[in-house]
MILUMLUM-134612 format. One record per residue: residue in three letters; x, z, y of N, C-alpha, C in turn. Coordinates in nm, 2 decimals. Example, Ala and Ser with C-alpha at 12.3 -4.5 7.8 and 13.67 -1.06 7.14 Angstrom:
% MILUMLUM-134612
r=ALA, neast=1.32, nup=0.78, nnorth=-0.57, caeast=1.23, caup=0.78, canorth=-0.45, ceast=1.32, cup=0.78, cnorth=-0.33 $
r=SER, neast=1.28, nup=0.71, nnorth=-0.22, caeast=1.37, caup=0.71, canorth=-0.11, ceast=1.29, cup=0.79, cnorth=0.00 $
END
This chain:
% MILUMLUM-134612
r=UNK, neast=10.03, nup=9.07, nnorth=11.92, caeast=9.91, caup=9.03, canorth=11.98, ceast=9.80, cup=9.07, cnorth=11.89 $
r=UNK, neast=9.69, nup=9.15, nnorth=11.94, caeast=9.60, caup=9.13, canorth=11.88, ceast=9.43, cup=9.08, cnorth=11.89 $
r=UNK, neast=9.45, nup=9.03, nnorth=11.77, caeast=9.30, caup=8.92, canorth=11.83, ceast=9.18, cup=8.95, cnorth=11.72 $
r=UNK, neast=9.07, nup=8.94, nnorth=11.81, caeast=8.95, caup=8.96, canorth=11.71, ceast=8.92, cup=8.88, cnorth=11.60 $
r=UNK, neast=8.85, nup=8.88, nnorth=11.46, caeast=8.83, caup=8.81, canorth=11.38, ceast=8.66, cup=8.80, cnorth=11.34 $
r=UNK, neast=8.59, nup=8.69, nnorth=11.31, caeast=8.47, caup=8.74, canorth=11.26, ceast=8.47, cup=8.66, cnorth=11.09 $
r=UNK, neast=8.45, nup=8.78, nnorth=11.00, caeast=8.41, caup=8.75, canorth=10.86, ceast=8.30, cup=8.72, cnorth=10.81 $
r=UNK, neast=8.28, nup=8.62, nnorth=10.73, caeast=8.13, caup=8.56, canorth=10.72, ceast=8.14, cup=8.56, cnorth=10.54 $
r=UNK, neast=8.06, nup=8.63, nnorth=10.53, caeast=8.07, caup=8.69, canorth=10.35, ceast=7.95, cup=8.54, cnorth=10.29 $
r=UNK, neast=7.98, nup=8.48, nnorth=10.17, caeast=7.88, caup=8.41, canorth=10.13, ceast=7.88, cup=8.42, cnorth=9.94 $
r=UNK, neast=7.84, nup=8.35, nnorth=9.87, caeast=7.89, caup=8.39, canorth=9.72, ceast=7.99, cup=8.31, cnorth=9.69 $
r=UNK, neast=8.06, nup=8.23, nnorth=9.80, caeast=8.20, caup=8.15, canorth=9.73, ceast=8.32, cup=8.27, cnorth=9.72 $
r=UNK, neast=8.29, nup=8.37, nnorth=9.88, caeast=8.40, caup=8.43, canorth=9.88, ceast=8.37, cup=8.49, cnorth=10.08 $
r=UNK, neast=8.51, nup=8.45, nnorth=10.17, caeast=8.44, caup=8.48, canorth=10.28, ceast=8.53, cup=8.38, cnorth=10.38 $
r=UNK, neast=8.49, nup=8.33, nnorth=10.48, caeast=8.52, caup=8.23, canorth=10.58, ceast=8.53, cup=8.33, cnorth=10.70 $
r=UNK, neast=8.67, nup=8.33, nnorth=10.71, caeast=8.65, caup=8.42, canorth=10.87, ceast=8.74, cup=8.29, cnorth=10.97 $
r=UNK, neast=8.70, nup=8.33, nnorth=11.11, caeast=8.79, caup=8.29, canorth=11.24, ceast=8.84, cup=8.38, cnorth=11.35 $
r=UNK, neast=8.90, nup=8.27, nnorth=11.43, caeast=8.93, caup=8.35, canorth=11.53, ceast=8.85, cup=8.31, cnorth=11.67 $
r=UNK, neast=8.75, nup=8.36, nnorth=11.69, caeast=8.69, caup=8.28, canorth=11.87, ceast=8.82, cup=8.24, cnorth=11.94 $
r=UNK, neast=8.88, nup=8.38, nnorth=11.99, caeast=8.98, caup=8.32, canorth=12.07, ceast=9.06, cup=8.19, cnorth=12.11 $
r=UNK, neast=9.04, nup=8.18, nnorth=11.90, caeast=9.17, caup=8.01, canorth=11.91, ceast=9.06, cup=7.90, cnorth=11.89 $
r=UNK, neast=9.02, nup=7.82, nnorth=11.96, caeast=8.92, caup=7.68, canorth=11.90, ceast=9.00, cup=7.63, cnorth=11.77 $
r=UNK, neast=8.84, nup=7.59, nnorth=11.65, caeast=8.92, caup=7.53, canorth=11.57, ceast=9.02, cup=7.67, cnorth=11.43 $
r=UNK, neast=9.01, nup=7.76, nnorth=11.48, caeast=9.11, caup=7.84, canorth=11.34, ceast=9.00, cup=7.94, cnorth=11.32 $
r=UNK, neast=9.04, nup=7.85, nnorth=11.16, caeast=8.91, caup=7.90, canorth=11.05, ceast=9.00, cup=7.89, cnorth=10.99 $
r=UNK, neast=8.98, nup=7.97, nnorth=10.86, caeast=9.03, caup=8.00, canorth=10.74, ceast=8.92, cup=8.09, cnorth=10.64 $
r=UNK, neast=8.98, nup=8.09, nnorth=10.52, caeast=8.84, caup=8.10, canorth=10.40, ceast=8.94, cup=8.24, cnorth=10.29 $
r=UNK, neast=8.91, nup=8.28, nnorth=10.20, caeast=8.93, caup=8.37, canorth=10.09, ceast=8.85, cup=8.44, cnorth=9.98 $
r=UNK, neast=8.89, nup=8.42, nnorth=9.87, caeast=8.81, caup=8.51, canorth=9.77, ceast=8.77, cup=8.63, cnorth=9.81 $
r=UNK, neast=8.83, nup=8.68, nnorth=9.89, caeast=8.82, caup=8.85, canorth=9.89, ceast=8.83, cup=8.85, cnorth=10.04 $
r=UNK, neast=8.78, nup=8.95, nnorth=10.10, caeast=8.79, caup=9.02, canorth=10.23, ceast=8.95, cup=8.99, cnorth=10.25 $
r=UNK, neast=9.03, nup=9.07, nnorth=10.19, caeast=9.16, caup=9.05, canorth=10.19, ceast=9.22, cup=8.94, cnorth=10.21 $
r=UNK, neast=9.23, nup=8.88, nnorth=10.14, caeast=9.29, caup=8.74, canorth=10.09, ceast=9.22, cup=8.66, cnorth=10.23 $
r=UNK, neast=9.12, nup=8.67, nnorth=10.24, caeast=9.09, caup=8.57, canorth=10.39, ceast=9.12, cup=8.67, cnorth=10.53 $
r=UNK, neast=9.16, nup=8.79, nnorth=10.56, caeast=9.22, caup=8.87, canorth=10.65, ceast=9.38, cup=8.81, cnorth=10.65 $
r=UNK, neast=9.47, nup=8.78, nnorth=10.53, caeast=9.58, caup=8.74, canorth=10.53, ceast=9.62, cup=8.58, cnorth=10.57 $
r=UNK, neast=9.50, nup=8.52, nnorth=10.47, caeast=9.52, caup=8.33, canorth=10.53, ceast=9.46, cup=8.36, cnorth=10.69 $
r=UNK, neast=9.39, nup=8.42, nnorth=10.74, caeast=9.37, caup=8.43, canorth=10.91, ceast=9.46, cup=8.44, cnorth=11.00 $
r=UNK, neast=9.60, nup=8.53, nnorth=10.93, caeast=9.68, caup=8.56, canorth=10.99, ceast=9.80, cup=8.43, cnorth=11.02 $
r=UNK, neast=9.79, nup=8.38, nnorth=10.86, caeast=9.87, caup=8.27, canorth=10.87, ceast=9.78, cup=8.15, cnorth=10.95 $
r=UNK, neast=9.68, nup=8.12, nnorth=10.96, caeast=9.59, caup=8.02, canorth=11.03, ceast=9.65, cup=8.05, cnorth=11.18 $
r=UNK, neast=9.65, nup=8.19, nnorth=11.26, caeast=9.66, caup=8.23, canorth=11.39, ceast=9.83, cup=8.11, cnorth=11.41 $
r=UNK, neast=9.89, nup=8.17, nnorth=11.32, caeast=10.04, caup=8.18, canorth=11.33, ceast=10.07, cup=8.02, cnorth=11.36 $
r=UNK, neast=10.03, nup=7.94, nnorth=11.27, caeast=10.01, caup=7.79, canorth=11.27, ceast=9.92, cup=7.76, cnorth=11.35 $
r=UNK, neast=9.81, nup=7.80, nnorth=11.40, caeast=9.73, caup=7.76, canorth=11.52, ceast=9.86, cup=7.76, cnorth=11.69 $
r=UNK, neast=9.88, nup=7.88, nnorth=11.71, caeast=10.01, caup=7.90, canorth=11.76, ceast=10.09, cup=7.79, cnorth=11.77 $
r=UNK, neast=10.18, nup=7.76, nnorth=11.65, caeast=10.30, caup=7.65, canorth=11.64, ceast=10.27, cup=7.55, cnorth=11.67 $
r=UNK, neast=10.10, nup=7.51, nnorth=11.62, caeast=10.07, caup=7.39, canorth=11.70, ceast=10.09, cup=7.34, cnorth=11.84 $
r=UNK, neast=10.00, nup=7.46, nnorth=11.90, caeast=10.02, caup=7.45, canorth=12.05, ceast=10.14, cup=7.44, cnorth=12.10 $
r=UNK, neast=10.27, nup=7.47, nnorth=12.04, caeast=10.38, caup=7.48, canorth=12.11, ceast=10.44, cup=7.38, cnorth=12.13 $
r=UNK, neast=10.36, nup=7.29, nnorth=11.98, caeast=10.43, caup=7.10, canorth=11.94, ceast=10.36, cup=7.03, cnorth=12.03 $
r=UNK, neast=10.23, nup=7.12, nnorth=12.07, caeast=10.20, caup=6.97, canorth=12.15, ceast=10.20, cup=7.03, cnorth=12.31 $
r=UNK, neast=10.33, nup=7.09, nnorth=12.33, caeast=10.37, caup=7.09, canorth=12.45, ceast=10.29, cup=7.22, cnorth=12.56 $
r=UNK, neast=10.20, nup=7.32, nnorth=12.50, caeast=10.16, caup=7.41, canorth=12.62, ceast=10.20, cup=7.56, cnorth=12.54 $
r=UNK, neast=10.33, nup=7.51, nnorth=12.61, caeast=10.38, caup=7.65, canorth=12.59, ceast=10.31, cup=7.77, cnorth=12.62 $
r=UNK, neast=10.26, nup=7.76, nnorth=12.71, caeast=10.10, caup=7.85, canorth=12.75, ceast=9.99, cup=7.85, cnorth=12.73 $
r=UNK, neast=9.93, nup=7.89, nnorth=12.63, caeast=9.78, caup=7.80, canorth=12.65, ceast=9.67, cup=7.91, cnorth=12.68 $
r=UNK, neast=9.57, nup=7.92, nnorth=12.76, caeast=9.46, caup=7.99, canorth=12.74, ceast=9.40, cup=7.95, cnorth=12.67 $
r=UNK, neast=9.32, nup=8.07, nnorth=12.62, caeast=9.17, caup=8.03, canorth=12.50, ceast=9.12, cup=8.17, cnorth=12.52 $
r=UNK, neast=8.90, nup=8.17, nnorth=12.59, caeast=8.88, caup=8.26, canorth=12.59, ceast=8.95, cup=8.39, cnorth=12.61 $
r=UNK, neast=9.02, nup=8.39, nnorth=12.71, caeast=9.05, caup=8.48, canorth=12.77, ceast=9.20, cup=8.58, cnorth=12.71 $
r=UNK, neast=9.24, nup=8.49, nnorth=12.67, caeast=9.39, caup=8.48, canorth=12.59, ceast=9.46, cup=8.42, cnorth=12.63 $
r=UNK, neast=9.57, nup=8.48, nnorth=12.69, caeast=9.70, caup=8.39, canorth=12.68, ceast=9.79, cup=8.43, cnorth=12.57 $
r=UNK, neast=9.85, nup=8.30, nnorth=12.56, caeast=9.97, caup=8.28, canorth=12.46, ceast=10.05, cup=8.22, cnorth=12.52 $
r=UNK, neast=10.19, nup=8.30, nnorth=12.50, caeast=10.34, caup=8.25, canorth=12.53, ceast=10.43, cup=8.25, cnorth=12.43 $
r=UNK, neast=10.48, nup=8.15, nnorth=12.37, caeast=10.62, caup=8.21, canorth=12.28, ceast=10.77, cup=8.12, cnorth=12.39 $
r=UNK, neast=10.84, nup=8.20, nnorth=12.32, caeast=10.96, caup=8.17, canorth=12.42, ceast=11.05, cup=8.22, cnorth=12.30 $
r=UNK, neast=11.16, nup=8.13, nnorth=12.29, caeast=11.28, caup=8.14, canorth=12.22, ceast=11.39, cup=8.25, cnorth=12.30 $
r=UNK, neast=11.46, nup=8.34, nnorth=12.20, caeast=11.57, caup=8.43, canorth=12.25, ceast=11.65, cup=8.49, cnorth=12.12 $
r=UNK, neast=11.79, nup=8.43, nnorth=12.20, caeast=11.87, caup=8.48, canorth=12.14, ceast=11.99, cup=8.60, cnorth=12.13 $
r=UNK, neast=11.96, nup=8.63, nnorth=12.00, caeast=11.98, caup=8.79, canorth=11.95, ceast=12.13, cup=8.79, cnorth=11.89 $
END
């Protein structure tokens, strides 16, 4: 999946999100370092939705589905 991010530079470091997902923010020293916690924010944003039951969820114009399979 890929989803847009916006980076917000300040002198702590940089605060990026995701629009798509309400709520996932994540922060980093470096451009880097907060492109990586984003990824992990997405991922856990995700797992959330799945605990609280919508296996599907829209957000701005996104869907998300995970579905278990076994390999």
């Amino acid at each position: 999946m890929r989803l847009a991010v916006e980076l917000i530079e300040s002198e702590e470091g940089f605060a990026v999100r995701c629009p798509a997902l309400p709520g996932c923010w994540s922060q980093g020293k470096t451009r880097s370092e907060a492109l990586a916690n984003i990824r992990e924010a997405i991922a856990l944003w995700q797992d959330a939705a799945v605990e609280d039951g919508d296996a599907a969820l829209a957000a701005e114009g996104v869907t998300f589905s995970r579905e278990l399979v076994t390999v």
